[in-house]
C-alpha positions as CSV (number, residue, x, y, z in Angstrom):
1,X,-18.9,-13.3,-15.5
2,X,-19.2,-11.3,-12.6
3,X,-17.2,-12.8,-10.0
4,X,-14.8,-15.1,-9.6
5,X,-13.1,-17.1,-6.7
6,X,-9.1,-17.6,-7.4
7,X,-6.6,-19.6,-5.9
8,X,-2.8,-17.5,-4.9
9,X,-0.6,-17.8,-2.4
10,X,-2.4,-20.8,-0.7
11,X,-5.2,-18.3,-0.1
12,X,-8.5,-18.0,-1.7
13,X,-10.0,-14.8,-2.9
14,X,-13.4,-13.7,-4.2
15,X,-12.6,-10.9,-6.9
16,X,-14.5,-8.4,-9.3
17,X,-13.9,-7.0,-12.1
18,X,-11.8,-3.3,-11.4
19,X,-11.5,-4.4,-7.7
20,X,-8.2,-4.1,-6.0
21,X,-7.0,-7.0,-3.0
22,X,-3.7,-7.2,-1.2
23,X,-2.1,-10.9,-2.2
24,X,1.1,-12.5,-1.1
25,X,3.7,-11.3,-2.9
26,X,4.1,-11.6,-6.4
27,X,7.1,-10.9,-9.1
28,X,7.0,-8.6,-11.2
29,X,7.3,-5.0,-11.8
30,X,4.5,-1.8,-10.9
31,X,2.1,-2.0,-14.0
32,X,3.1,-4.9,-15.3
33,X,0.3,-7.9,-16.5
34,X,-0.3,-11.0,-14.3
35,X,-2.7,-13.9,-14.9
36,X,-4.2,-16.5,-12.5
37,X,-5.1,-19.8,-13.6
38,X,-5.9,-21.4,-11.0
39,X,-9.9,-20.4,-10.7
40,X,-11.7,-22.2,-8.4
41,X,-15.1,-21.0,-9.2
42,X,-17.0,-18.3,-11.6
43,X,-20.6,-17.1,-11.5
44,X,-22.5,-14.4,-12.0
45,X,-25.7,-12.7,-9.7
46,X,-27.9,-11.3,-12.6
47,X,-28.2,-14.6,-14.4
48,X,-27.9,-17.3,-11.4
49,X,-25.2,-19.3,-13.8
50,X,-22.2,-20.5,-11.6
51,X,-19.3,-22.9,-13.0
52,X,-17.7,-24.9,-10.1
53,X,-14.7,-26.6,-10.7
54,X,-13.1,-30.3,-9.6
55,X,-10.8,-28.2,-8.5
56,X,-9.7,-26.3,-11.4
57,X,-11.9,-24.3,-13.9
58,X,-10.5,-25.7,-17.3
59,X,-9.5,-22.8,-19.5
60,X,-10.5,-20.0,-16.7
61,X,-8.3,-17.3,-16.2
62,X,-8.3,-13.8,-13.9
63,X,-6.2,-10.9,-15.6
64,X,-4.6,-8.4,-13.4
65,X,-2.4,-5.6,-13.1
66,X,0.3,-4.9,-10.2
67,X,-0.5,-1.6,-8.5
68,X,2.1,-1.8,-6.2
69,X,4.5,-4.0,-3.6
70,X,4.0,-3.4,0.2
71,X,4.4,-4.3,3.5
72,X,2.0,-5.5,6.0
73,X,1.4,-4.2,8.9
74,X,3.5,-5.3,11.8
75,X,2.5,-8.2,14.2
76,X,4.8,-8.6,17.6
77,X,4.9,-12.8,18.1
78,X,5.7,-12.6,22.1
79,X,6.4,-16.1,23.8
80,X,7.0,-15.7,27.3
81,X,7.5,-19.2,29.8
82,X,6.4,-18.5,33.3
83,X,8.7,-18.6,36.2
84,X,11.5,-19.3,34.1
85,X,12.2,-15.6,33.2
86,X,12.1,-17.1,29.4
87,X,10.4,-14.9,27.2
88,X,11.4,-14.1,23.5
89,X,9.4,-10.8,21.3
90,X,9.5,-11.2,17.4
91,X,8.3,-9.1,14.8
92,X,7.3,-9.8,11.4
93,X,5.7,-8.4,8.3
94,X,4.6,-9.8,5.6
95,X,5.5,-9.1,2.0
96,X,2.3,-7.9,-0.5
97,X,1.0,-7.5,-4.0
98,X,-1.5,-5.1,-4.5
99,X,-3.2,-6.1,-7.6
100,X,-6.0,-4.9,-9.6
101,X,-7.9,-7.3,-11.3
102,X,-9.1,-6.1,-15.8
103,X,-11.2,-9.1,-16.8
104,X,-12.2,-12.7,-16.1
105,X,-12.8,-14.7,-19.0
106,X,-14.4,-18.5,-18.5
């Protein structure tokens, strides 16, 4: 297969084979294995054949490897109520996976 779309963190994400994408934030240690089961979709561009699932794929699965935990960068959430001198300034960042994904097997 050449591609495949995956389901993580309530987010979907189109991913190749030795491509690396930022998820929400996973368990587990730098370097060690993690699967995804939940693929959506798989298909490949040289041979027009694409498997579309109702959701799920049955018996799909994405293998990856955690290249490292980060931090997003920083958003400022600023709420401000005229004429009321109200205003409140939040910051928040979110917590990553960066994964890179070793083979897709449908």
């Amino acid at each position: 297969m050449d591609f495949a779309i995956i389901k993580t963190g309530g987010k979907q994400y189109r991913v190749r084979k030795g491509e690396e994408l930022a998820v929400e934030r996973l368990d587990g240690a730098v370097g060690s294995p993690v699967t995804f089961s939940e693929v959506l979709m798989t298909g490949s561009a040289a041979s027009d054949s694409t498997r579309v699932g109702k959701p799920l794929l049955e018996g799909a699965s994405v293998k990856a490897e955690i290249v490292e935990q980060l931090r997003a960068e920083k958003i400022l959430v600023f709420k401000k109520r005229r004429r009321k001198n109200s205003r409140s300034l939040r910051g928040h960042r979110q917590m990553l996976t960066r994964v890179r994904i070793q083979d897709i097997s449908a």
